[in-house]
N, C-alpha and C positions, 0 to 999 in steps of 0.2 A: 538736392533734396535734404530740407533739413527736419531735425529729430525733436518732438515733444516728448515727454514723460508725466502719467499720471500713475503714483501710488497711493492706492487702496486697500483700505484695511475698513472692517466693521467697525471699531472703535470710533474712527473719527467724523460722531455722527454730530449732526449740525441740530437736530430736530424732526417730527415727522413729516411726512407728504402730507402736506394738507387739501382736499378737495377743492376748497373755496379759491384756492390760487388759477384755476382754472376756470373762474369767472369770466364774463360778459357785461355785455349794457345795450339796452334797449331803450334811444332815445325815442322822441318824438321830435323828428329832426330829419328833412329830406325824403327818404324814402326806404327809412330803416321800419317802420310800422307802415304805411297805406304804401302798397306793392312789394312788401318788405314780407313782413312775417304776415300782413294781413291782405288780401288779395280775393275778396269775394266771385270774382268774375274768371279766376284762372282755374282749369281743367281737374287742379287736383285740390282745391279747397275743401275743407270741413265745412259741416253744419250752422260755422261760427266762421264763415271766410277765411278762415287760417289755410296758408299753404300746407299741404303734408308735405310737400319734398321741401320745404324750408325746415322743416322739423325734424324731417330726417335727416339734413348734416346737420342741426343742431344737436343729433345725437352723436352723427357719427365723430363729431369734432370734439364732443367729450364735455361738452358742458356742463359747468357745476351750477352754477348760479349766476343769474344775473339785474343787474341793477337796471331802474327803472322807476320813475317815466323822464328823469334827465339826470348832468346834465344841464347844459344853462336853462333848456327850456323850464323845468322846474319852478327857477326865480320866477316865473309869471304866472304858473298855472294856477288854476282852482278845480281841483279835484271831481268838484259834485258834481261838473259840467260831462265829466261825461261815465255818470250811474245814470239808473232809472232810462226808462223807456228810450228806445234814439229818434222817437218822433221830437221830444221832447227836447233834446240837447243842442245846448247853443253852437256856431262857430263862434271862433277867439281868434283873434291876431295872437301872433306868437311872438311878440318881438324881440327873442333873443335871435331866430331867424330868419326875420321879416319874412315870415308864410303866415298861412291859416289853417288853423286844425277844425276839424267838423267835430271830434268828441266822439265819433263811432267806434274808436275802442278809448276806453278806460280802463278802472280799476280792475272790473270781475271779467271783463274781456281778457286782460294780460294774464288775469288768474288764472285764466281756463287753459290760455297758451300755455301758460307755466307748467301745467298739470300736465299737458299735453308732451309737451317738449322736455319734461322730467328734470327739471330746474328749480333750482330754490329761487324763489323771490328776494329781491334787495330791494326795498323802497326808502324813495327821499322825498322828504318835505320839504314845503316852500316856504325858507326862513328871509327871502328876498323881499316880495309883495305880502307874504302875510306873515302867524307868527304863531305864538301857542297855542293857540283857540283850535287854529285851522289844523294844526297838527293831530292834537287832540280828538277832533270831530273825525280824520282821516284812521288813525289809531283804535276810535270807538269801531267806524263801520267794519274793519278788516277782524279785528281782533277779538271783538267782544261777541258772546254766542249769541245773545239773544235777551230783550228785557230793557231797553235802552233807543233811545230815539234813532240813533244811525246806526245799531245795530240788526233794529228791527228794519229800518231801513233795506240793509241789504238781505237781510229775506226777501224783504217783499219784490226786491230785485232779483229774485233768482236764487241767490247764494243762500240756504241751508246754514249748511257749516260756518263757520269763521274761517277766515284765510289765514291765520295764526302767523305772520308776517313777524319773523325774527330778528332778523336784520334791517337798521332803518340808518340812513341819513340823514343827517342833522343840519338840510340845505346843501348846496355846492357854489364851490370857486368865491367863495363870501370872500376873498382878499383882493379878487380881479374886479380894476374897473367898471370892466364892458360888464361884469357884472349885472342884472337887475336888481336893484336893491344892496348894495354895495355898501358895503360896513370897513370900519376901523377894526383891529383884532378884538379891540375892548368891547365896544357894540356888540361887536356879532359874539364874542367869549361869552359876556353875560345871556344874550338870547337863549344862545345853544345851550347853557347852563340850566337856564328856568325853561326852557322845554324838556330838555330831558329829564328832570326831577318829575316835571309835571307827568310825561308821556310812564313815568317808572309808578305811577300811583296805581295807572291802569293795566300795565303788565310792568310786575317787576322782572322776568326774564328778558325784559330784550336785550339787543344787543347793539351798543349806538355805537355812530361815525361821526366824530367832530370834523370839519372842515381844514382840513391843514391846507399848504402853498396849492398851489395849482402849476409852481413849477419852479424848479430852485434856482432860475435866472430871475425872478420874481425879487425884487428891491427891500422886500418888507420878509423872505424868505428865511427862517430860522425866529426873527423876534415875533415872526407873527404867531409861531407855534408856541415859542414861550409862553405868550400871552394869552392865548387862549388856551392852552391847558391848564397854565395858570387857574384859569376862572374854571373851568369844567372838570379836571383830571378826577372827581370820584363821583362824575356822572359819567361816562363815556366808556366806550373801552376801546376805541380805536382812534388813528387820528388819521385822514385820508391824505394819499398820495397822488399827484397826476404827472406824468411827462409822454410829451413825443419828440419823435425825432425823425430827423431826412436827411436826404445827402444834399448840402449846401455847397453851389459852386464848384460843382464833379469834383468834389473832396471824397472818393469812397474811401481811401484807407481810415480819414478819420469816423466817416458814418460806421465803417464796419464794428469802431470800436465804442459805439455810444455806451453799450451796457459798463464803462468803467464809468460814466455819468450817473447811471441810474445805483451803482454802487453807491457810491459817492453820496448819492440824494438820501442813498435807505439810511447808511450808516449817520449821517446828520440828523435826519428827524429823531434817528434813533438815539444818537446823544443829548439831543433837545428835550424829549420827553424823559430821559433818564435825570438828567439836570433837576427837572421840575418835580419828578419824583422825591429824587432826594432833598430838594430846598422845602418841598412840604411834608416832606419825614411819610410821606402814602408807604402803604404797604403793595401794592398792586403796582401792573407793570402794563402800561398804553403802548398796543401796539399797532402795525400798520393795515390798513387797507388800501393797497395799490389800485383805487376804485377806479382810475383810467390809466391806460397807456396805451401804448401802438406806433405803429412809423404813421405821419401823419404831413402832407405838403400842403403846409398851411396858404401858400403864396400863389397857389396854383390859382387859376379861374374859377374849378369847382368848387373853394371852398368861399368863394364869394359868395351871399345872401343876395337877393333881389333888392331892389332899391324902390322908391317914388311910391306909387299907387298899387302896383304888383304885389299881392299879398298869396301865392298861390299856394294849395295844398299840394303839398308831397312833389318840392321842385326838385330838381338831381342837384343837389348838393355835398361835398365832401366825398364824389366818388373816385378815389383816386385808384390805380389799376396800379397793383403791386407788381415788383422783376422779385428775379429771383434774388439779388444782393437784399433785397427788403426782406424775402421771408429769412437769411439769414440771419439778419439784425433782431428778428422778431425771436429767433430760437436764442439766438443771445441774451435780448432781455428775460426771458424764458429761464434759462439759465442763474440769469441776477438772482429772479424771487425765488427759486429753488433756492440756492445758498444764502438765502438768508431768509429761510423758514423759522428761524426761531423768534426772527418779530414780525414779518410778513407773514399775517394771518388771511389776507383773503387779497384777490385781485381781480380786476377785470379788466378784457383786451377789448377796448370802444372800436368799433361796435361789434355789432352779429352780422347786420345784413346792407348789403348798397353802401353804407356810410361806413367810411375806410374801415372796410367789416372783409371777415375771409368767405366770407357766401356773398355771391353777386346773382341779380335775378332780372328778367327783363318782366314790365308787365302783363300779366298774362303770359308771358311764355317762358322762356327758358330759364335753367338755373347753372352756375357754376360754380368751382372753386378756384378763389386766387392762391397766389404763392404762397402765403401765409397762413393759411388753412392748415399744409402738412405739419411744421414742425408743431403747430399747438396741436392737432390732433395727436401726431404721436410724443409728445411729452404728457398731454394729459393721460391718455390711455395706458402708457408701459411706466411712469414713475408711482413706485407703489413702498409702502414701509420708512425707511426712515433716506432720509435725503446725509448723503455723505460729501464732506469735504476733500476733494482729491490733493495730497501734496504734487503741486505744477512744478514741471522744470520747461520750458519753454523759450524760444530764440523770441526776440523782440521786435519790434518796427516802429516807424518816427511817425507820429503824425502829430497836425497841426492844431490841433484843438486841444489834444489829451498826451501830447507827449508819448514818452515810451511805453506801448503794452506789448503784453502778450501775443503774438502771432495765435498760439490757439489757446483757447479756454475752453472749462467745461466742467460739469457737475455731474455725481450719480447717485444713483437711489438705491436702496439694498432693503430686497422683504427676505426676514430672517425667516417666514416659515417654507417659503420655494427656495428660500437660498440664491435668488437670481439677481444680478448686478446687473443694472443698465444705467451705461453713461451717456451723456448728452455731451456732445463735442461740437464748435465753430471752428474753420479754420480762417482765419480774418485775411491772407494772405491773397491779393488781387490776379498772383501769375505760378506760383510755386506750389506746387504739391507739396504736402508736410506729412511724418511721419510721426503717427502715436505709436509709443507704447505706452501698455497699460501696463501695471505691475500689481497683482490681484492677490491680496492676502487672507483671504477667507476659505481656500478651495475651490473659489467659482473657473474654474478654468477652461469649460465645455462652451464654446462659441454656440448659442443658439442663432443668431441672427447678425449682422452689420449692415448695413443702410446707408447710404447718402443723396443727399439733396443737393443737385448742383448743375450746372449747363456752362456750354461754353462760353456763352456772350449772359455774363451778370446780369445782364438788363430787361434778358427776355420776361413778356408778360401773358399770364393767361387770357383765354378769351371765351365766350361761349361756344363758341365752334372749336377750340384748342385748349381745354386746361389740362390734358394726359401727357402733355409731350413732355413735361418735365414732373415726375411725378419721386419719394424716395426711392431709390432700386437699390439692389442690394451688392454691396460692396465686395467683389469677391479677391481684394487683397490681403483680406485678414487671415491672419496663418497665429499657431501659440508654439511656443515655445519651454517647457515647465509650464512656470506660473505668468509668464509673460504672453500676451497678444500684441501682435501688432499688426497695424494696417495703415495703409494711405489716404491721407484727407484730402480730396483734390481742391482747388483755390476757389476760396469763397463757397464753402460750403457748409452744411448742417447735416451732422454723423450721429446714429445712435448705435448703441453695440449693445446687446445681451449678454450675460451669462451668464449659467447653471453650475453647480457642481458637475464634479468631473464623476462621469458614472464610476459602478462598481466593476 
């Protein structure tokens, strides 16, 4: 058994918990919306076909916000198709993936979800197929109270209020081929340029997302961000991030270490945008929205589109069924955007539901939780106050992709007014139990809690008849010593620890 060490002190704080980091996404895509979150004909639907027990782990999983309505689908949509009455709304081929959407939820449909499901809104325009106008008209109906063509519009559809919709996207994946509407960094730098000035006329609070890489194996990866900040850096405040990952070729020890990748990606966008700051002498600082991520097996059959004549609504696509080595890797990247909150200002884990999402639901009937589910539920729920940089001492391992990392990694959070430290621990290691100690210099030294997520065979996966059997339980090797805790991380696991001051 060998020995990790984390020292903690309050000082060495990185930046606050931010809520947004604990984002989502809500495409229109396979059976994330129609059986997904909307399901008119299943036992526990609302007034408006919403699932409630989709709603309910949407709470109970802690979500902040989530993005919406894509996403590649995006590049194709038009919006208006589906406001205004649903006798009335067209179908549309989708051809980001080759289905068909009917338009019986749109805009004030997802609003309602939103309200419902206690999520902020993130909305993206479609800088693909269309461009300022469309942006615009979409920004009047949401934003504007009342007095104006499409804001009277969505009165007279229902909506009262304005949706005051804060957060917007500025298109997606505009550097990826497969793309619709597919741009050079310069095209699309200038578009998203002269939409957002435009969209700031009509609310100067928003708050925009330029399109960065969609993935930093991407050829055009780092000049593309140049470029387009270049053109945009004092309209925007953010510039988006995407990555997934798998285990390629029962390569686990290297999947287990993807998150020194996702490191890797933040701190490069994040010298890119510094670069462009200082070559334009800006005063402000562009920072990141990790608007997708997730484990994701691109190569599998489910993530294959229908082909030929087949245009179907809501096909199973992208349902891939998570093991336990997955929800690992998941609290790992978890871990990444924690430490490095001071430019990772918002995130989201693609998807919520059916599409490589941690709630799975059959139609009409069942719901469950994949592997991945726990550790975003409990990092969102227990990381509270300011996110601390732990000094690591850690035994090492080879692998083939990333070279030598860390056997264990891990990040904690510390709220100065409970005084409660909670760390988030992986231990990457495929057969060895590994040993933290924690070394806690605040006084928190009262064990409220230790947890682990873990099984003997990595690869087990949840199902609707079986998602309990592997569930966090609570660790009971952790003993303290003074100011020292220690406890055992069993292989290939995800460990959270609490702790309070030491009573009186």
């Amino acid at each position: 058994m060998r020995t990790a060490r984390f020292t903690l002190d309050p000082a060495f704080q990185v930046g606050p918990v931010r809520r947004r980091t604990f984002g989502s996404f809500v495409e229109h895509l396979g059976r994330c919306v129609y059986t997904g979150i909307h399901d008119p004909q299943h036992p526990s639907a609302d007034e408006d076909g919403f699932r409630e027990d989709v709603i309910a782990l949407t709470r109970e999983l802690g979500v902040s916000t989530v993005r919406y309505p894509g996403g590649n689908f995006v590049s194709g949509y038009r919006w208006e198709d589906g406001v205004g009455p649903q006798e009335d709304r067209p179908t549309r081929l989708d051809l980001a993936w080759h289905s068909s959407d009917p338009n019986t939820v749109g805009v004030d449909e997802f609003m309602r979800w939103a309200h419902k499901a206690g999520v902020e809104p993130m909305m993206a325009v479609n800088l693909g197929t269309r461009g300022v106008q469309e942006a615009l008209d979409l920004l009047e109906y949401c934003n504007v109270p009342s007095g104006s063509h499409f804001s009277d519009y969505r009165v007279a559809n229902g909506a009262t209020d304005p949706h005051r919709i804060t957060m917007w996207c500025l298109g997606n994946e505009m550097d990826g081929p497969w793309q619709i509407g597919h741009k050079t960094p310069y095209e699309y730098g200038r578009l998203a340029a002269e939409t957002a000035r435009a969209m700031r006329l009509i609310d100067p609070d928003l708050e925009l997302v330029v399109c960065g890489s969609s993935s930093s194996d991407m050829p055009t990866f780092g000049e593309w961000e140049r470029i387009v900040l270049t053109e945009t850096y004092e309209h925007v405040d953010y510039i988006s991030a995407h990555a997934y990952y798998w285990e390629e070729d029962d390569d686990l020890a290297s999947f287990l270490a993807s998150a020194v990748n996702m490191d890797a990606f933040i701190e490069d966008v994040t010298a890119t945008a510094d670069q462009v700051r200082a070559a334009g002498r800006h005063s402000k600082r562009i920072n990141i929205s990790f608007d997708e991520w997730n484990v994701w097996y691109q190569k599998r059959a489910e993530s294959k589109p229908p082909t030929g004549d087949d245009w179907p609504v809501a096909p199973v696509l992208l349902e891939d069924r998570y093991t336990v080595a997955d929800a690992v890797v998941v609290g790992s990247l978890l871990i990444s955007l924690l430490r490095h909150t001071d430019r990772v200002h918002a995130a989201s884990l693609a998807q919520l539901v059916n599409v490589i999402a941690p709630i799975m639901t059959e139609p009409g009937g069942r719901i469950w939780k994949q592997t991945i589910f726990h550790p975003f539920a409990q990092a969102s729920n227990l990381a509270k106050g300011v996110v601390l940089r732990p000094v690591i001492s850690a035994p090492t391992y080879d692998t083939a992709r990333f070279g030598e990392v860390p056997v264990v990694d891990g990040v904690a959070t510390y709220d100065e007014e409970s005084g409660e430290i909670t760390v988030f621990a992986v231990n990457r290691s495929e057969t060895e139990v590994q040993t933290l100690e924690i070394d806690v210099r605040n006084g928190a030294t009262r064990l409220i809690e230790a947890t682990s997520y873990s099984h003997d065979d990595p690869r087990w996966t949840a199902t609707a008849d079986d998602d309990t059997t592997v569930v966090p339980r609570v660790n009971d090797t952790a003993t303290t010593t003074g100011r020292i805790l220690s406890l055992e991380l069993p292989p290939v696991s995800w460990n959270v620890v609490r702790l309070g001051r030491a009573e009186a």
